[in-house]
N, C-alpha and C positions, 0 to 999 in steps of 0.2 A: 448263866452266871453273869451278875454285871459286875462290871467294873467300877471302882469307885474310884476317883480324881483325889488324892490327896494334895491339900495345900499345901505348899512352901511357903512360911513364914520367913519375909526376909526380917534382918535384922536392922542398926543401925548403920547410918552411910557415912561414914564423915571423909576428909581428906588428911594425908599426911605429910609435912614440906619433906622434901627426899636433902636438900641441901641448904641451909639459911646462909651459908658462905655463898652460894649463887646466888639467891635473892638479894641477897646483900650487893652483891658485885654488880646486880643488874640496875637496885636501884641508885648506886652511885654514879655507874656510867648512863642511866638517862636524867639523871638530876631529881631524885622522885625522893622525900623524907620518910619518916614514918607516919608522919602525921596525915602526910599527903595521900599515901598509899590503902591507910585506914580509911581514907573518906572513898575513895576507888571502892573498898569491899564492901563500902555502905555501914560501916561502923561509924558510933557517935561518936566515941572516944579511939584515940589510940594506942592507949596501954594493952589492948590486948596484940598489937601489932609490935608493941617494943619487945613483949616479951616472947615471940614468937621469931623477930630477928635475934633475939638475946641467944634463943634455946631454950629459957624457962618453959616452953610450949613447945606442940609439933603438930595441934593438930587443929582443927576447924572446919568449921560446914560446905557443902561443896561449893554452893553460891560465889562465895567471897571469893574462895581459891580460883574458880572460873574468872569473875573480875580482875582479880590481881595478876593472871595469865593472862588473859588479852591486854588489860593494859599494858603490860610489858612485853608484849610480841611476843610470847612464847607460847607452846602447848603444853596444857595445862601438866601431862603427865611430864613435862622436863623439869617440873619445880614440885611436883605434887602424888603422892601414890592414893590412890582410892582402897579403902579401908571400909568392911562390910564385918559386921559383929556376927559370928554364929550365934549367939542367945537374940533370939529377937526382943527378950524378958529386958536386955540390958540395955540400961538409960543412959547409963556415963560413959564416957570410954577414954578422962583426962580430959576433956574439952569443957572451957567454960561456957556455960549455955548464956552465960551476958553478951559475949562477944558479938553474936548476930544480932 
């Protein structure tokens, strides 16, 4: 009898800020804008960082969240939860694909 390896389809990865009242507070007490902090995650624009301090948002590719953790001295899971889709089918999951 052999055995056959079934694949695990993973799904999509994205990140999700756990608190924008902490990001907030971090970038006040290191002097860091939004504007500032968009260019740290390697975005062109930073509307999609307003809206993400606003709350209109929550979530984002991991990339960026890595960047915006170290630049801020922290670990990345103190501002951020990592977020894996069970449908591997599924493209969206609330995140604008402009942002990256």
């Amino acid at each position: 009898m052999e055995l056959v390896r079934k694949q695990l389809a993973i799904g999509d990865l994205w990140m999700e800020l756990r608190d924008r009242k902490m990001l907030q507070r971090l970038m006040i007490v290191q002097g860091v804008s939004n504007r500032g902090l968009a260019k740290v995650a390697g975005w062109k624009s930073h509307s999609y960082m307003n809206r993400l301090v606003s709350g209109q948002v929550k979530t984002l590719e991991p990339e960026p969240a890595l960047r915006i953790a170290k630049f801020l001295g922290v670990g990345v899971e103190d501002l951020f939860l990592t977020q894996v889709s069970t449908n591997p089918a599924r493209s969206e999951h609330g995140m604008s694909k402009k942002a990256s």
